[in-house]
C-alpha positions in Angstrom: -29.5 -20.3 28.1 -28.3 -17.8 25.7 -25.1 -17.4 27.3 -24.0 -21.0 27.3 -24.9 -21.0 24.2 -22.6 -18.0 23.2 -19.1 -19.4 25.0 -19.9 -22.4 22.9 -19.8 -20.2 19.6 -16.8 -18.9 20.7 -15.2 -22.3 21.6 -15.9 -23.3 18.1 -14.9 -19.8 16.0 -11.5 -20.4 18.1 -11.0 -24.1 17.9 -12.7 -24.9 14.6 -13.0 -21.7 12.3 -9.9 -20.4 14.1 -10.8 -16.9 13.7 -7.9 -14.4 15.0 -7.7 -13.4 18.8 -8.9 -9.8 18.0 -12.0 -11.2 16.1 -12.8 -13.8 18.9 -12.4 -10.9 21.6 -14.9 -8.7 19.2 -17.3 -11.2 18.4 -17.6 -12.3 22.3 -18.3 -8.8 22.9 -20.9 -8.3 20.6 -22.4 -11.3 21.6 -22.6 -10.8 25.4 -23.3 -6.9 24.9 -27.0 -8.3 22.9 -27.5 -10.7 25.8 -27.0 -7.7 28.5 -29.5 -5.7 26.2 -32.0 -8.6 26.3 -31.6 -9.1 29.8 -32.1 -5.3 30.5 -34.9 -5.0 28.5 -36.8 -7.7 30.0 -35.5 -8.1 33.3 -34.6 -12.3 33.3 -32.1 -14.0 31.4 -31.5 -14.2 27.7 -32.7 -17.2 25.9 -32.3 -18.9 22.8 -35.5 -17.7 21.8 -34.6 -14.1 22.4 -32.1 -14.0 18.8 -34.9 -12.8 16.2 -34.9 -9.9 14.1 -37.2 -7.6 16.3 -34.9 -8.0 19.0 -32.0 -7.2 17.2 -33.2 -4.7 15.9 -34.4 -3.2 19.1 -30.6 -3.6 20.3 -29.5 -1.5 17.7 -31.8 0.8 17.8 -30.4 1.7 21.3 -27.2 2.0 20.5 -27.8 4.0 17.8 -25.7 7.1 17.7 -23.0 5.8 19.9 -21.5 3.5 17.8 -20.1 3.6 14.5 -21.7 2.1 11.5 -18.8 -0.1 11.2 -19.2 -1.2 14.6 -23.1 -2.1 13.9 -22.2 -4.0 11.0 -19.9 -6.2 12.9 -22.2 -7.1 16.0 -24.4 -8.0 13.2 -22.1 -10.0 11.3 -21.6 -11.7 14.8 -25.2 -12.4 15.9 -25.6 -13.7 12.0 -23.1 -16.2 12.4 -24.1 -17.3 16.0 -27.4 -17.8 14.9 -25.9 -20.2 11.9 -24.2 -22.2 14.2 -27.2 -22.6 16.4 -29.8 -23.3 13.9 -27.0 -26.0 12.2 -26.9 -27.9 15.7 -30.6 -27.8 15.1 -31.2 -25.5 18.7 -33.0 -22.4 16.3 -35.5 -23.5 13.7 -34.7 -20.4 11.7 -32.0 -17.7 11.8 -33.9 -14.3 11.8 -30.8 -12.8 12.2 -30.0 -13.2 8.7 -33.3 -10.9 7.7 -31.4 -8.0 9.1 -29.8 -5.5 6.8 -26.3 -4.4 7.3 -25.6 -0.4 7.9 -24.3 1.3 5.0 -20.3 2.1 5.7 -19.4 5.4 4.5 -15.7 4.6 3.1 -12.9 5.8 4.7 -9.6 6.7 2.5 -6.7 4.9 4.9 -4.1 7.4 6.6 -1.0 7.7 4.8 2.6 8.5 6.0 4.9 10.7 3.9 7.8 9.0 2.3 10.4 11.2 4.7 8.6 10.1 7.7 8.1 6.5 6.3 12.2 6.6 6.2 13.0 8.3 9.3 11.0 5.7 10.8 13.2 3.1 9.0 16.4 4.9 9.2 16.4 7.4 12.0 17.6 7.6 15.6 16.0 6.0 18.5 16.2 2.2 17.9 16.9 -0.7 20.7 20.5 -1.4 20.2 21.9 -4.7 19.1 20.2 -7.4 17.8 16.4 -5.9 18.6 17.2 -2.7 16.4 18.4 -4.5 13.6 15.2 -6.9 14.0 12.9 -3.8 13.9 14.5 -1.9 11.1 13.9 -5.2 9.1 10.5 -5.6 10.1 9.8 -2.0 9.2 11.6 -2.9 5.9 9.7 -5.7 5.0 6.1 -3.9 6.1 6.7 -1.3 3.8 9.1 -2.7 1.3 6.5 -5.5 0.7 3.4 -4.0 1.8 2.8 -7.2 3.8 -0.4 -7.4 6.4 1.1 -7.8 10.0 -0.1 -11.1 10.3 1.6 -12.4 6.9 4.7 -10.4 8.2 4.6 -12.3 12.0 4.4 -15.7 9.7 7.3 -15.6 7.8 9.3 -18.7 8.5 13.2 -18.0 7.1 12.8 -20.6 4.2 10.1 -17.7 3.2 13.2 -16.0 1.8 14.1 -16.7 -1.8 17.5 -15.3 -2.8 19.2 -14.5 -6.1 22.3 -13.2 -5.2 21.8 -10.0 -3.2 18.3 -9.9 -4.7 14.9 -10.7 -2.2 11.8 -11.9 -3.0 9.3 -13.2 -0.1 7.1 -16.1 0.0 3.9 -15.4 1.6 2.0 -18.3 2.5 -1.8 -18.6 3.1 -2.0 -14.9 3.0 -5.7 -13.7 3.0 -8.0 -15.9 1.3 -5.4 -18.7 1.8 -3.4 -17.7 -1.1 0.5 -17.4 -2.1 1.8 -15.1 -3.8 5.4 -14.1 -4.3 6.4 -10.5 -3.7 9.4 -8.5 -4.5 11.3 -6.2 -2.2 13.8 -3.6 -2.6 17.8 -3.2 -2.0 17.6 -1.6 1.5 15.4 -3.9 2.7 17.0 -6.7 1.0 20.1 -5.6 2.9 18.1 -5.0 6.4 17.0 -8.3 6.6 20.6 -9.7 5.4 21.5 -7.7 8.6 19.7 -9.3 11.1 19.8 -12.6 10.0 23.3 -12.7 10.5 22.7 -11.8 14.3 19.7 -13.9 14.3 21.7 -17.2 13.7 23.0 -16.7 17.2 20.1 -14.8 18.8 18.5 -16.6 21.6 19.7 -20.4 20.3 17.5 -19.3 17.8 14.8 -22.2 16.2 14.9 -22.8 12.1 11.6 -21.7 11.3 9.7 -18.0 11.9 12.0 -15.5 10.3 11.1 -13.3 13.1 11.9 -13.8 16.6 10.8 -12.2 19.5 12.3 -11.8 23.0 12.1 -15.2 24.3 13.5 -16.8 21.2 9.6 -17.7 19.5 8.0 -16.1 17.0 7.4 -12.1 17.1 3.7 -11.8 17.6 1.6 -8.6 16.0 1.1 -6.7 19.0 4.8 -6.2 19.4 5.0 -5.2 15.5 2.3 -3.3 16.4 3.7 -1.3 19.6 6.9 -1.1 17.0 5.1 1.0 14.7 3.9 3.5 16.8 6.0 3.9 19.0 8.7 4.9 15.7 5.6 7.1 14.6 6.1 9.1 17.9 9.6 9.2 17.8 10.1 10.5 14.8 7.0 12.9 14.7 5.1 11.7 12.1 1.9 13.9 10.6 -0.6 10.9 11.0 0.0 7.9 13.7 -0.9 4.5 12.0 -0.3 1.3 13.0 1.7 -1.3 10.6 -1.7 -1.6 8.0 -0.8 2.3 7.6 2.4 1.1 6.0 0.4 -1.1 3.8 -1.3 1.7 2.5 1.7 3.6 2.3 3.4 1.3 0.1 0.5 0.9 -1.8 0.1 4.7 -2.1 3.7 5.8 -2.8 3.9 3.1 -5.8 0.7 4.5 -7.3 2.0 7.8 -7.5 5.3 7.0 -8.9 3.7 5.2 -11.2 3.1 1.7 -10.4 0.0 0.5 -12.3 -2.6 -1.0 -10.3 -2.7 -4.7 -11.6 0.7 -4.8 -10.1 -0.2 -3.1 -7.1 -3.2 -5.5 -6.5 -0.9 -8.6 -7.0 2.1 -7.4 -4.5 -0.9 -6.6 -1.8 -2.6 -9.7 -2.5 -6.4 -8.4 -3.2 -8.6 -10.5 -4.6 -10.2 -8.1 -6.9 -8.8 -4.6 -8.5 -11.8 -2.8 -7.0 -9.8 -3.4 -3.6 -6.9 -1.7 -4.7 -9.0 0.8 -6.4 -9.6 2.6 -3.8 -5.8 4.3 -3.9 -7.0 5.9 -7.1 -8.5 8.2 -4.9 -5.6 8.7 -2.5 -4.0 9.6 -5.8 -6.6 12.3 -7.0 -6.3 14.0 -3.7 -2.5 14.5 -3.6 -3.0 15.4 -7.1 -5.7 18.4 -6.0 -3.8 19.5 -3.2 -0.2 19.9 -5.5 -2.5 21.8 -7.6 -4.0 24.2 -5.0 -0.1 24.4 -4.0 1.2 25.3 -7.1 -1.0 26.4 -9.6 -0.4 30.3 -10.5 -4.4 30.8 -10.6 -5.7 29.6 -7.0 
């Protein structure tokens, strides 16, 4: 049965290949969503049999239109790698699924807060009191002060922190692609984090390790950095809600156009390749066009 077959995919991609909760929860999704198509379509229960490339491609075609191209490539993606793990534990001769061609992805520039709103969010009113508000402002520090991912933020353990005086630098461990890199980050939120660690040491009989700590005294996890970040977007009225890889991108955007060159920019975020980071060049260009338009005597 194709379904059995699924929930052990997923058992695996959890326990094995320890893909992240989110991915799991899409993957399963795509996964049962084919099976419901197959089982629609024919009126009896998916089989094993039923993952070739005609049928696939028969499920996409009817969801064409209603889902984005993004969305397409990932259920494929999905039924690629399910149809991997079945034909290596030798239940699928051949993986058809693999014949299938992914969508084209029209790229999509990231949205992109505006410094005052980036430091109202950091700075302004509206914060928990106590200990939580000075745990937020240094998360939102260290999210835009380092441009870390949420998950590499959520994993910072306290020995992370490398000091020189009143100087920070951060670890990051096993970012994406499993590697460390070292990242600097400035006075303020140098000084944020300062601040709450010196609540922290008494916060909830706090343990050594994550830097981070959320309300019952473990580590913070990413959907409450998450609810963080837009909740301060609202508060403060930002132009564009984004969640914390929007600060990413801000950080990443508001050094290029001060005039941080992009090798720099690529090794603070991490990116494997420059053609990654390329892709602020053009957030750049279209700031530049629209100071123009603003400005210039002749529009």
């Amino acid at each position: 049965m194709l379904r059995n077959a699924i929930e052990r995919f997923i058992e695996f991609i959890t326990c094995v290949r320890r893909l992240s909760p989110h991915t799991t929860r899409a993957y399963s999704g795509d996964l049962h969503g084919f099976a419901n198509g197959v089982e629609r379509r024919h009126g009896r229960p998916a089989a094993l049999s039923d993952l070739t490339r005609a049928e696939v491609r028969t499920h996409l075609a009817e969801r064409f239109g209603e889902t984005a191209a993004s969305t397409a490539a990932r259920a494929i993606s999905a039924l690629r790698s399910f149809g991997d793990f079945l034909r290596e534990s030798g239940e699928l001769d051949d993986n058809e699924v693999a014949l299938v061609r992914l969508p084209k992805i029209p790229e999509r520039l990231p949205l992109v807060l505006e410094e005052h709103d980036l430091e109202n969010m950091i700075e302004g009113p509206g914060h928990a009191e106590g200990a939580r508000g000075l745990r937020d402002r240094a998360v939102l520090e260290v999210l835009y002060g380092a441009g870390l991912r949420v998950a590499e933020c959520v994993a910072l353990d306290v020995d992370d922190l490398r000091w020189d005086g009143d100087d920070l630098t951060i670890r990051v461990v096993r970012g994406k692609g499993d590697k460390d890199r070292i990242v600097p980050i400035g006075t303020l939120g140098a000084a944020a984090v300062q601040r709450y660690l010196e609540v922290r040491r008494q916060w909830l009989n706090a343990p050594a390790s994550p830097l981070f700590l959320g309300r019952n005294g473990t580590r913070l996890s990413d959907r409450t950095v998450r609810e963080l970040v837009y909740r301060r977007c609202k508060a403060v009225g930002a132009k564009v809600r984004v969640g914390p890889h929007g600060i990413r991108h801000s950080f990443a955007t508001h050094l290029l156009l001060r005039g941080c060159d992009l090798r720099s920019i690529q090794e603070m975020l991490g990116h494997a390749s420059l053609s990654s980071t390329q892709r602020y060049t053009k957030l750049d260009l279209g700031w530049l066009a629209a100071e123009y338009y603003r400005a210039h005597p002749r529009t």
